[in-house]
LUMTILO-940320 format. One record per residue (C-alpha): residue number from 1; residue in three letters; y, x, z. Coordinates in steps of 0.05 Angstrom, whole numbers, plus 5000, padded with zeros to 4 digits. Example, Ala and Ser with C-alpha at 12.3 -4.5 7.8 and 13.67 -1.06 7.14 Angstrom:
<recs>
<rec num="1" residu="ALA" north="4910" east="5246" up="5156"/>
<rec num="2" residu="SER" north="4979" east="5273" up="5143"/>
</recs>
This chain:
<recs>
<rec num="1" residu="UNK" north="7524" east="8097" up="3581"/>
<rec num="2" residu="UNK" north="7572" east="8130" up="3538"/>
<rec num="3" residu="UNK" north="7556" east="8196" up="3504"/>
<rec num="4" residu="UNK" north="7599" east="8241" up="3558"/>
<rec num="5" residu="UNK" north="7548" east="8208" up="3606"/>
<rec num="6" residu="UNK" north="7485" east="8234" up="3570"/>
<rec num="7" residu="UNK" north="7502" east="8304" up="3550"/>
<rec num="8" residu="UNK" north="7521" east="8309" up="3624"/>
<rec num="9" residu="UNK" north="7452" east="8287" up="3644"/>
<rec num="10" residu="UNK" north="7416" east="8322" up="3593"/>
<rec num="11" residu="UNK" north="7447" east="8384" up="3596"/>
<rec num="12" residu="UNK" north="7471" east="8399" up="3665"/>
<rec num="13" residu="UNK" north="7455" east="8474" up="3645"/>
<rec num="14" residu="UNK" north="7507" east="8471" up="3591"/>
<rec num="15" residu="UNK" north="7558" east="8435" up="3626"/>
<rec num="16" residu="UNK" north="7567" east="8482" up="3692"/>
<rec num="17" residu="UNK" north="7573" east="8534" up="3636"/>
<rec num="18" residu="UNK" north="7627" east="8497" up="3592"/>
<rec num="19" residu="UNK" north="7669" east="8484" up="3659"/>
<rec num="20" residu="UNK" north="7666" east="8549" up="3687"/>
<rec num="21" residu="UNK" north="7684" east="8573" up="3612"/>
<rec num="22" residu="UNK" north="7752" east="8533" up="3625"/>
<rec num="23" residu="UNK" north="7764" east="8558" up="3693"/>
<rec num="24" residu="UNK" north="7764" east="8628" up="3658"/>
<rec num="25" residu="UNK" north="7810" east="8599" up="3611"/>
<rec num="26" residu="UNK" north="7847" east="8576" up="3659"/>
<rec num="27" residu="UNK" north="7860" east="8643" up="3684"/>
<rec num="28" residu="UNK" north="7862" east="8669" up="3621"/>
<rec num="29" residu="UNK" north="7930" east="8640" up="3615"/>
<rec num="30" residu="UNK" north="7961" east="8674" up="3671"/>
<rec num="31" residu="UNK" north="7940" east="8748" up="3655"/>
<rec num="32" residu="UNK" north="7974" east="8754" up="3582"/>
<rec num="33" residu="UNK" north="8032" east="8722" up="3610"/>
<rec num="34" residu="UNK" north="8044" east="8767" up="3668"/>
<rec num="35" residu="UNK" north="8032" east="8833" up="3635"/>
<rec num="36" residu="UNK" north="8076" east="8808" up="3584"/>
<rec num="37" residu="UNK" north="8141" east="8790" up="3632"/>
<rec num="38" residu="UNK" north="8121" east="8856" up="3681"/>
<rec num="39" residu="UNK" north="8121" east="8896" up="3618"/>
<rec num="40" residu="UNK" north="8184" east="8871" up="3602"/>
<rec num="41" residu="UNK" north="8221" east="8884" up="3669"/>
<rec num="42" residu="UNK" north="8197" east="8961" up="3664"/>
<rec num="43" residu="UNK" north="8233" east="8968" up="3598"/>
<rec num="44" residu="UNK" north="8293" east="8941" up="3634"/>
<rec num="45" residu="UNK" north="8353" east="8962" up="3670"/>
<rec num="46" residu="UNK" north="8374" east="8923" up="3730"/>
<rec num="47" residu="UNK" north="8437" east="8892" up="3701"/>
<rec num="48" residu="UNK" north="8383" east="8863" up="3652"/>
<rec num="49" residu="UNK" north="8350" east="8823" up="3700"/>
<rec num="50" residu="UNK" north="8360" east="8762" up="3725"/>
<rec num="51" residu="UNK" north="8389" east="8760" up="3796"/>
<rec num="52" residu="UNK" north="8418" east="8706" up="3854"/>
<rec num="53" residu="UNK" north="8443" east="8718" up="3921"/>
<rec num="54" residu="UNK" north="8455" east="8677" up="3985"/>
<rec num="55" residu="UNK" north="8440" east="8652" up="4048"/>
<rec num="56" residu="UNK" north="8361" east="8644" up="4073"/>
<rec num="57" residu="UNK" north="8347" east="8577" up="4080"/>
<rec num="58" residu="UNK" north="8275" east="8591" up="4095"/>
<rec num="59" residu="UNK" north="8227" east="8640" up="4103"/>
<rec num="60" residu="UNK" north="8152" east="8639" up="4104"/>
<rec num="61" residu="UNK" north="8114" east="8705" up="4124"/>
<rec num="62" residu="UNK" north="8033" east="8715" up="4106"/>
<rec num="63" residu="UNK" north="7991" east="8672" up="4139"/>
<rec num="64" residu="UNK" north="7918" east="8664" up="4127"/>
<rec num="65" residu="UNK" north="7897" east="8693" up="4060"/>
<rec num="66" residu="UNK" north="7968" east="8690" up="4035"/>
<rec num="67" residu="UNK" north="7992" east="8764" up="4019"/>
<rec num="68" residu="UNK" north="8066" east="8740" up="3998"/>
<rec num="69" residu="UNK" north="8137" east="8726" up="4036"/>
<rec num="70" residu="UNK" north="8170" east="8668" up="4012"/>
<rec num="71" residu="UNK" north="8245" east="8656" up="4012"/>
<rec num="72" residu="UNK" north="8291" east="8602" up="3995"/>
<rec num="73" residu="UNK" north="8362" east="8608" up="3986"/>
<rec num="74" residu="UNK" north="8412" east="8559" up="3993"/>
<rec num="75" residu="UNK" north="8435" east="8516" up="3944"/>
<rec num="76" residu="UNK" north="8378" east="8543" up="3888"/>
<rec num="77" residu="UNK" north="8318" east="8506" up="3865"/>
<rec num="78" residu="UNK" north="8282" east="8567" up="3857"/>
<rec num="79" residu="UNK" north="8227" east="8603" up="3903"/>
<rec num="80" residu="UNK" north="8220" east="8674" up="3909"/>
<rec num="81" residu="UNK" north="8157" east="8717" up="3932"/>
<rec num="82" residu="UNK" north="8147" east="8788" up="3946"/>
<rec num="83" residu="UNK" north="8088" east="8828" up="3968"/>
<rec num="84" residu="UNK" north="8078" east="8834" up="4043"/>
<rec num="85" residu="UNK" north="8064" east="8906" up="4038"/>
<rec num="86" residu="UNK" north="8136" east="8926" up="4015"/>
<rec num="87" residu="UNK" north="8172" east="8891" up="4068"/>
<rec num="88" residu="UNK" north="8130" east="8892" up="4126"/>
<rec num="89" residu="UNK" north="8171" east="8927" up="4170"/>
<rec num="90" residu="UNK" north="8239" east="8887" up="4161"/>
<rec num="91" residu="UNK" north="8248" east="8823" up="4197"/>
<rec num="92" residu="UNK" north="8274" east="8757" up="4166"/>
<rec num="93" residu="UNK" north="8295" east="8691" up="4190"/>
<rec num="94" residu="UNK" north="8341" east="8640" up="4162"/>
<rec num="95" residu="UNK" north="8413" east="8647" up="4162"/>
<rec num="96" residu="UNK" north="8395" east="8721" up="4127"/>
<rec num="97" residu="UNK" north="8442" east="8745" up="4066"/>
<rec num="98" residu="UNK" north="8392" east="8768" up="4004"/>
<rec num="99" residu="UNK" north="8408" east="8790" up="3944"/>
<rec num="100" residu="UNK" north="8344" east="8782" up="3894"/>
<rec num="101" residu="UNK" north="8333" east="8806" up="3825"/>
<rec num="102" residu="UNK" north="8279" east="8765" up="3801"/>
<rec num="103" residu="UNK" north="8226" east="8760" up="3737"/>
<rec num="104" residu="UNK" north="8204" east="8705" up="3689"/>
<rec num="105" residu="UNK" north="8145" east="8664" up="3713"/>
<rec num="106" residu="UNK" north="8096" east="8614" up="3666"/>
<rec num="107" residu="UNK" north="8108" east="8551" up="3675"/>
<rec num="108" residu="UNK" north="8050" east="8522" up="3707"/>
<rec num="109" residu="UNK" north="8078" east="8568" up="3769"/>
<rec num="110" residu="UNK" north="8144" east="8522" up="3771"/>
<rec num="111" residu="UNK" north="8204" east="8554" up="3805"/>
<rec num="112" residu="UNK" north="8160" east="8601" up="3837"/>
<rec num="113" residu="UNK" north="8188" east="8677" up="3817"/>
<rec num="114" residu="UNK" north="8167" east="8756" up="3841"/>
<rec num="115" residu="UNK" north="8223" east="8790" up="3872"/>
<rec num="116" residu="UNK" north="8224" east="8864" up="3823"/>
<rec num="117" residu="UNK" north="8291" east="8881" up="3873"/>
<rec num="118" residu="UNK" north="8312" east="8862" up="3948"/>
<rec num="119" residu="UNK" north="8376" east="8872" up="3987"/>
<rec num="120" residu="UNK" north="8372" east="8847" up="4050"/>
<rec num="121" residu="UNK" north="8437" east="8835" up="4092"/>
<rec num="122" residu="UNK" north="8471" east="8897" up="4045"/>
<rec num="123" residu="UNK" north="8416" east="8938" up="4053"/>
<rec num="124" residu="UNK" north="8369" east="8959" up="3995"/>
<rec num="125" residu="UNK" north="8296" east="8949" up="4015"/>
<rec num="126" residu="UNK" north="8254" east="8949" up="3965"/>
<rec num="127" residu="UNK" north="8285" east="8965" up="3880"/>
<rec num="128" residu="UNK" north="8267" east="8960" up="3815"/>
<rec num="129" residu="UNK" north="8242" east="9034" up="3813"/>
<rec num="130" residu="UNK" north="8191" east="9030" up="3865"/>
<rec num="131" residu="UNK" north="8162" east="8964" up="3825"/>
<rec num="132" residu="UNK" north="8154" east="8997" up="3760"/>
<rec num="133" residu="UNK" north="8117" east="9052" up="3798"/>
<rec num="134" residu="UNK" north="8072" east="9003" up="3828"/>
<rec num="135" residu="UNK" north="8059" east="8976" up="3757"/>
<rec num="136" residu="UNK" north="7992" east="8989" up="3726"/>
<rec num="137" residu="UNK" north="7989" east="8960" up="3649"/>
<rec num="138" residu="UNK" north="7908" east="8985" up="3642"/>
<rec num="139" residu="UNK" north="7892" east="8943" up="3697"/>
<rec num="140" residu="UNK" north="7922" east="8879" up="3659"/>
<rec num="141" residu="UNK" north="7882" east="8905" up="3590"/>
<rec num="142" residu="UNK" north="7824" east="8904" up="3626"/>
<rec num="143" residu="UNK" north="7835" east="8846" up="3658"/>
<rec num="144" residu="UNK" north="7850" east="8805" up="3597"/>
<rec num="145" residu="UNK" north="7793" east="8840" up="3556"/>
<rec num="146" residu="UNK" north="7746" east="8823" up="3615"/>
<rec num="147" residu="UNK" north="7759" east="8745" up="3613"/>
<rec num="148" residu="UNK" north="7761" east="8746" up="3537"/>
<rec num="149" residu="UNK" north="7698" east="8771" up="3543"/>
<rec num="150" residu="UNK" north="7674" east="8719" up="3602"/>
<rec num="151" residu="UNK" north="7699" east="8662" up="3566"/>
<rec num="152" residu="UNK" north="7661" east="8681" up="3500"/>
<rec num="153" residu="UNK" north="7601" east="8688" up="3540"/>
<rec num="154" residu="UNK" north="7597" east="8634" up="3577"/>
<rec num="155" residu="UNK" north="7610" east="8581" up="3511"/>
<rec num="156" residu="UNK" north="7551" east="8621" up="3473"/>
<rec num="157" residu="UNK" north="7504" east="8612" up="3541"/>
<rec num="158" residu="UNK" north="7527" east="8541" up="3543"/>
<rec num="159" residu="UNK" north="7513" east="8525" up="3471"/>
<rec num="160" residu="UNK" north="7446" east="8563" up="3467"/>
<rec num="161" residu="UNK" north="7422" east="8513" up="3537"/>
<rec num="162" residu="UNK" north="7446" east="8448" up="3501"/>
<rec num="163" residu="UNK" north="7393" east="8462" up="3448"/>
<rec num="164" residu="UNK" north="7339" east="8506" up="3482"/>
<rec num="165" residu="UNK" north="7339" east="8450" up="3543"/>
<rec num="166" residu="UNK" north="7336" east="8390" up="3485"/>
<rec num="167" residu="UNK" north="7282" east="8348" up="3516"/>
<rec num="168" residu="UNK" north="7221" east="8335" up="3476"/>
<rec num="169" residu="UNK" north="7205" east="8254" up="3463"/>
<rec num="170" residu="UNK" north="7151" east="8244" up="3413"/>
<rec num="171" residu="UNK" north="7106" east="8297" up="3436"/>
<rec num="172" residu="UNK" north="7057" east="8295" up="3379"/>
<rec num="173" residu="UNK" north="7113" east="8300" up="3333"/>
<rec num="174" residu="UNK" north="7133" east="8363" up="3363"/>
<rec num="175" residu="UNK" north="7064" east="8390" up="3373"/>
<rec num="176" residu="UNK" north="7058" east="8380" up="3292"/>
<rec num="177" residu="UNK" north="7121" east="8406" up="3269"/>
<rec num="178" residu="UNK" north="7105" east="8475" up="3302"/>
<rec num="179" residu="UNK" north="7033" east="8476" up="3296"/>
<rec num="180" residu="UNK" north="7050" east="8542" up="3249"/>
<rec num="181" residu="UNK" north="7097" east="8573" up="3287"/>
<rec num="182" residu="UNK" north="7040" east="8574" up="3347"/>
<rec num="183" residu="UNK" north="6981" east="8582" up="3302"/>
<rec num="184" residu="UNK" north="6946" east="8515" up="3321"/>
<rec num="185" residu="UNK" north="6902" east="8488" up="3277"/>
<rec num="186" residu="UNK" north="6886" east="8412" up="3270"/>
<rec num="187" residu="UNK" north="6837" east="8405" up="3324"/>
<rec num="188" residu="UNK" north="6878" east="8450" up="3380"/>
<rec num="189" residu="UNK" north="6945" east="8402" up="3355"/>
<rec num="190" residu="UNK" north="6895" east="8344" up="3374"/>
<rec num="191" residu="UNK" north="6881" east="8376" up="3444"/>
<rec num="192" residu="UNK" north="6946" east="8391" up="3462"/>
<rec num="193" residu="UNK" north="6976" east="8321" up="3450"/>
<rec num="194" residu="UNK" north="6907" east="8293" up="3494"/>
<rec num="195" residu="UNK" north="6933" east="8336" up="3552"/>
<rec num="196" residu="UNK" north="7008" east="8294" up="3555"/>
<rec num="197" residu="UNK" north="6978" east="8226" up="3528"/>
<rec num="198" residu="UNK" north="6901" east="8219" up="3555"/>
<rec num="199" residu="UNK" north="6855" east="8252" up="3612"/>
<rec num="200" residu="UNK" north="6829" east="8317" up="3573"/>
<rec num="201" residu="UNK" north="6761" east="8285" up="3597"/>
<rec num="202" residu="UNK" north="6712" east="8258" up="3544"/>
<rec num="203" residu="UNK" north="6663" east="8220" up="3557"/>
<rec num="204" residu="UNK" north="6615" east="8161" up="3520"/>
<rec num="205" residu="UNK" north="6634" east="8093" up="3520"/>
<rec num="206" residu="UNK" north="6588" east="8061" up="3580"/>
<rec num="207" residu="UNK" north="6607" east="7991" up="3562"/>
<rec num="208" residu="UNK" north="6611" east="7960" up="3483"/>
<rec num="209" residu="UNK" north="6685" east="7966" up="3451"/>
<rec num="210" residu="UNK" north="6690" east="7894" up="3458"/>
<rec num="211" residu="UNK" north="6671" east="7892" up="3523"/>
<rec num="212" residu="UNK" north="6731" east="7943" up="3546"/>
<rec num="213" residu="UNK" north="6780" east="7909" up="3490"/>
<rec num="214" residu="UNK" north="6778" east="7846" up="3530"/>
<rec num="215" residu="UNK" north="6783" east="7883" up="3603"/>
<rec num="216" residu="UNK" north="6854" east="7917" up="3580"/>
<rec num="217" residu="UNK" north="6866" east="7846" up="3545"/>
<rec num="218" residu="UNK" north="6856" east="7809" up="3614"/>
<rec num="219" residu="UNK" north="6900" east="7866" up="3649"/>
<rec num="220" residu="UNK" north="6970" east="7830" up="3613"/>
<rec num="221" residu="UNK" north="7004" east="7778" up="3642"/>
<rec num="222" residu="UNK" north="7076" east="7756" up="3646"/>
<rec num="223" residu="UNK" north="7122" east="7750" up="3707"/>
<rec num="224" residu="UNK" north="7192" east="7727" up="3717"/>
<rec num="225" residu="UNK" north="7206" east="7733" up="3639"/>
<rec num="226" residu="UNK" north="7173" east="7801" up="3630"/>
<rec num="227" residu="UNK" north="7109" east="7826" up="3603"/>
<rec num="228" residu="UNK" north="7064" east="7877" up="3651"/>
<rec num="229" residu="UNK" north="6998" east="7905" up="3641"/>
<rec num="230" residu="UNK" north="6963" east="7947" up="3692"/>
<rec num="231" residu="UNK" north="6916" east="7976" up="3638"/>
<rec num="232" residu="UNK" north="6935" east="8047" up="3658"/>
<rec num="233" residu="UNK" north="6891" east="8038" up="3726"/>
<rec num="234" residu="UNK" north="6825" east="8033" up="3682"/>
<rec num="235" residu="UNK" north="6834" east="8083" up="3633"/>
<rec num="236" residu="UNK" north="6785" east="8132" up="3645"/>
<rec num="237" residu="UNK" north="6785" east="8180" up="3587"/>
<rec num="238" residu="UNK" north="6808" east="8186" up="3518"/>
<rec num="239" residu="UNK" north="6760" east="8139" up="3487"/>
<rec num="240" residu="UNK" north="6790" east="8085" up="3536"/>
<rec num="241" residu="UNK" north="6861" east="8106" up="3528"/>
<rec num="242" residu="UNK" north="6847" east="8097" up="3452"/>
<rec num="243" residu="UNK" north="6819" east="8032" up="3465"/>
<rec num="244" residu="UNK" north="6875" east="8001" up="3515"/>
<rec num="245" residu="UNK" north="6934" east="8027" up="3466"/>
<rec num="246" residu="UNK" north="6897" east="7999" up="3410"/>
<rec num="247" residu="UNK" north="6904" east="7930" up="3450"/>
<rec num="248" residu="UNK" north="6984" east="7937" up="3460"/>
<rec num="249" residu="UNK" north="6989" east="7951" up="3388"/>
<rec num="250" residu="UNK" north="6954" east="7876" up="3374"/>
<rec num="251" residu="UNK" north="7008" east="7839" up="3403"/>
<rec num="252" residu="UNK" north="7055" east="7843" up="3360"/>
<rec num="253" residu="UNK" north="7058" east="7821" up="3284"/>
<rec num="254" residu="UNK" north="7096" east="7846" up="3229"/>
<rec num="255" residu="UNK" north="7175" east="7874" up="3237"/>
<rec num="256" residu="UNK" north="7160" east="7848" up="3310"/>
<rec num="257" residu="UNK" north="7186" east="7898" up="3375"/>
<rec num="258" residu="UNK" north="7160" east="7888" up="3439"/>
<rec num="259" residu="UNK" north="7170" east="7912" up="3504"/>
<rec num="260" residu="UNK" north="7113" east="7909" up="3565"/>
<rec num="261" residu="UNK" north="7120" east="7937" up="3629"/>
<rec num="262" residu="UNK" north="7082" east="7988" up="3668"/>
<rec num="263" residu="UNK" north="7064" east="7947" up="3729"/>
<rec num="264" residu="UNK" north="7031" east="8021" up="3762"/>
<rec num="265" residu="UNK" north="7105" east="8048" up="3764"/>
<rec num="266" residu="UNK" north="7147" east="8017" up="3812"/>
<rec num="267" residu="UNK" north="7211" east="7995" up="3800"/>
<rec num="268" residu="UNK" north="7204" east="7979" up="3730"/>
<rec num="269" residu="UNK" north="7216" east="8049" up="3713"/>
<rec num="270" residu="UNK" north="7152" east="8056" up="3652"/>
<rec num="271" residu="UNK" north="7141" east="8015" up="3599"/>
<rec num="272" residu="UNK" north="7103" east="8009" up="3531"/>
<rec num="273" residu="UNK" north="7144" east="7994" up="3464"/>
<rec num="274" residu="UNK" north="7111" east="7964" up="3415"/>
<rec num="275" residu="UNK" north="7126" east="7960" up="3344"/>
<rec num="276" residu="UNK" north="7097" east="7949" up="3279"/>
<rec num="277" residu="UNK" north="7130" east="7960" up="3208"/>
<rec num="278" residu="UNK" north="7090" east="7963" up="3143"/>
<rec num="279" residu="UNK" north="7026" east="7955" up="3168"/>
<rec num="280" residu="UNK" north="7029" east="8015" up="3213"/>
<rec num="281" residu="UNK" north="7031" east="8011" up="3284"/>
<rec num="282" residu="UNK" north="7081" east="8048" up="3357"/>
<rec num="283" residu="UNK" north="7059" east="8052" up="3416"/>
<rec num="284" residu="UNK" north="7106" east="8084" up="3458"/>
<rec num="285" residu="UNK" north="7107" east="8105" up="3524"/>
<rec num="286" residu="UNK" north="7172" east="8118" up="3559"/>
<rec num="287" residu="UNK" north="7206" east="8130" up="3633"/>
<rec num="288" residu="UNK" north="7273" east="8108" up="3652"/>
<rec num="289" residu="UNK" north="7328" east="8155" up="3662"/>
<rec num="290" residu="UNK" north="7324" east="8178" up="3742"/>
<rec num="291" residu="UNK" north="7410" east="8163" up="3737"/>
<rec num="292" residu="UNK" north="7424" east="8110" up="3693"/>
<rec num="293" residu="UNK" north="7359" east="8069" up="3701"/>
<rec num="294" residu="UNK" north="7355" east="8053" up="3625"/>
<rec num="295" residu="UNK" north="7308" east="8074" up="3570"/>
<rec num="296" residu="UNK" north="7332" east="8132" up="3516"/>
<rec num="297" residu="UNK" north="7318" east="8121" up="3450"/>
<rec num="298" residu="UNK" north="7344" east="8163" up="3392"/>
<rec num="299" residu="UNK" north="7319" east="8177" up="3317"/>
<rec num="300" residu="UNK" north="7267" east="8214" up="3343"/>
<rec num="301" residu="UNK" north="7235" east="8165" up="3390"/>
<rec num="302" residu="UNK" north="7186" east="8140" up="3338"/>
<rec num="303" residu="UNK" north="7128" east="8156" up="3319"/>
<rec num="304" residu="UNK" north="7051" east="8114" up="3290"/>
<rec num="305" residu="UNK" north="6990" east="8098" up="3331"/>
<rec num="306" residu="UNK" north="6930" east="8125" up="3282"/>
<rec num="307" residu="UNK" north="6983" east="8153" up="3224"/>
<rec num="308" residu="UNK" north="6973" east="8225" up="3235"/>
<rec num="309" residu="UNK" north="6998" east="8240" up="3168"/>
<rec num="310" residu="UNK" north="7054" east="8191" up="3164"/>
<rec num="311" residu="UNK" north="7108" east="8206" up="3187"/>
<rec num="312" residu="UNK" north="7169" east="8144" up="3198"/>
<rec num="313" residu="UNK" north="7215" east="8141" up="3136"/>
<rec num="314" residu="UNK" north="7293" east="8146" up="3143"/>
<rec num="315" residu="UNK" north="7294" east="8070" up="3125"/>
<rec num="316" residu="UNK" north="7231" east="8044" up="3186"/>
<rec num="317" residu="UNK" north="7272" east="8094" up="3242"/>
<rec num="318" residu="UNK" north="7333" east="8055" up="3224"/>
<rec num="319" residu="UNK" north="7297" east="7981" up="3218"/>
<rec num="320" residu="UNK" north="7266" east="8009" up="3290"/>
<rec num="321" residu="UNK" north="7325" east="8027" up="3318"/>
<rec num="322" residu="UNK" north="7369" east="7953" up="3294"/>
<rec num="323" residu="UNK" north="7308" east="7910" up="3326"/>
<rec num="324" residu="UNK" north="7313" east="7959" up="3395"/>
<rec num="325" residu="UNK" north="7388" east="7940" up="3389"/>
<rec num="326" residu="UNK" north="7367" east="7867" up="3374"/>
<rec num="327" residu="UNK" north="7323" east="7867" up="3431"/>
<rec num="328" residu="UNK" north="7383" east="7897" up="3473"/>
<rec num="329" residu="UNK" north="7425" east="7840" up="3449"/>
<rec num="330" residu="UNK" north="7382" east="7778" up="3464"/>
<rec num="331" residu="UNK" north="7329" east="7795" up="3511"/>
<rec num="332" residu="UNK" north="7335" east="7850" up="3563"/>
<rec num="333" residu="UNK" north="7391" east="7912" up="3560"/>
<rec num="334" residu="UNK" north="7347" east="7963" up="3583"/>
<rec num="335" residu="UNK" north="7353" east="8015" up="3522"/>
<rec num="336" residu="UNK" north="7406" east="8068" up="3516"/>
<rec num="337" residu="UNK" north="7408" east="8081" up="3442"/>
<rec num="338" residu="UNK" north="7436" east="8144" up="3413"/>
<rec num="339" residu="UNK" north="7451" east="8160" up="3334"/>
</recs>
């Protein structure tokens, strides 16, 4: 999955407003240009205009939504429009003589030009005075200040989601980064993290350690090439969640990463990543993406069973982050790894 791919998935919120941002743009283009050629025709005389004349070749009256007449004149590439509302009352068809004075048009309009003066068979029907009375420059100043103003808006909306809808992956580290900026102290950071990791229900230990160590033990097992426990079906409370991630972290060794399946989730969509690096100890517990099917994993991803006040070093999230790309490599691609 490429990185296009996971900012769309991430941040739907910011993308809608991004693309609506370049529809206004998109607009945006039009209005300067307009007021700019209209402008220009009402500080012009007629013999300053451009102008053609000839025989209809076609004619296409409003239909639908379409406020415009259409003509085409023989032997020019160009198409003409004018307003329904100023020729209404003639009647065209083809074989008609026009004479058309005609303005500029942006070029993403193509040959497609507003009539600013009509003859029609000799007779004047609509002229260059009655357009410059119809034209209304505030309405274009708004207009363009409006979408300026749209445009800007939407990219600062857009921008703001992308980091206010950033989803949160290591939980505790989160929790204890802003323990100060929510006024928790140690023990409320402690129950907060218990209320995304563990049942917030304590109890006593009614079997020995041991005893409960060898239950989650018994609950892994290995099926066409992968690891599963279903550990997650006996944990009870804390004190057994503390015990059954204690027993992931003993299977692997030093520098090793391993990866062991949630067999209560179907479709292979939870699993446990295991990794240990100096002596200290990940357990990690992570869903698949609902759309791409594959694990994320970024810089932020790890974090140490037991090591409340160790935080990973620059040097362990990038050893972490080579053996998740080894274990890409060689054994299953299941990780979507971004840097």
């Amino acid at each position: 999955m490429n990185k296009i791919d996971n900012f769309l998935i991430n941040h739907t919120s910011s993308f809608v407003c991004f693309l609506f941002s370049f529809l206004v743009l998109f607009f945006l283009m039009f209005l300067p240009f307009d007021f700019y050629n209209q402008n220009k025709i009402i500080n012009s005389e007629l013999n300053e205009i451009n102008y053609i004349e000839g025989e209809v070749i076609r004619v296409q009256p409003p239909k639908g939504k379409r406020t415009n007449y259409d003509f085409l004149i023989k032997d020019c590439d160009k198409e003409f429009y004018i307003h329904a509302k100023y020729v209404r009352e003639h009647d065209f068809k083809e074989g008609d003589y026009i004479k058309i004075y005609y303005a500029d048009n942006l070029w993403i309009r193509g040959s497609y030009h507003e009539i600013v003066n009509f003859e029609h068979n000799g007779k004047l029907i609509f002229s260059l005075e009655q357009y410059k009375e119809e034209f209304i420059p505030e309405v274009y100043i708004f207009g363009i200040t409006g979408t300026i103003v749209a445009f800007i808006t939407l990219i600062i909306v857009g921008i703001i989601l992308m980091y206010k809808n950033k989803p949160v992956k290591n939980i505790r580290k989160y929790v204890e980064e802003n323990k100060e900026k929510y006024g928790l102290t140690d023990e409320q950071v402690e129950e907060v993290i218990k209320q995304f990791e563990f049942s917030p229900k304590e109890t006593k230990l009614d079997k020995p350690r041991e005893e409960i160590y060898k239950l989650f033990k018994d609950t892994i097992y290995v099926k066409n090439n992968r690891t599963y426990t279903s550990g997650l079906e006996l944990v009870e409370n804390d004190k057994y969640g503390e015990i059954f991630f204690d027993v992931l972290a003993d299977t692997v060794s030093e520098n090793e990463l391993k990866v062991i399946y949630d067999d209560c989730v179907k479709d292979d969509g939870a699993i446990y990543l295991i990794y240990q690096i100096n002596n200290k100890k990940a357990v990690i517990n992570i869903y698949d993406d609902e759309v791409t099917k594959l694990f994320n994993i970024d810089e932020s991803t790890l974090y140490f069973l037991n090591a409340k006040k160790s935080e990973p070093t620059k040097k362990e999230i990038d050893e972490f982050l080579i053996q998740v790309e080894y274990y890409n490599k060689y054994e299953e691609n299941i990780f979507f790894i971004k840097k």
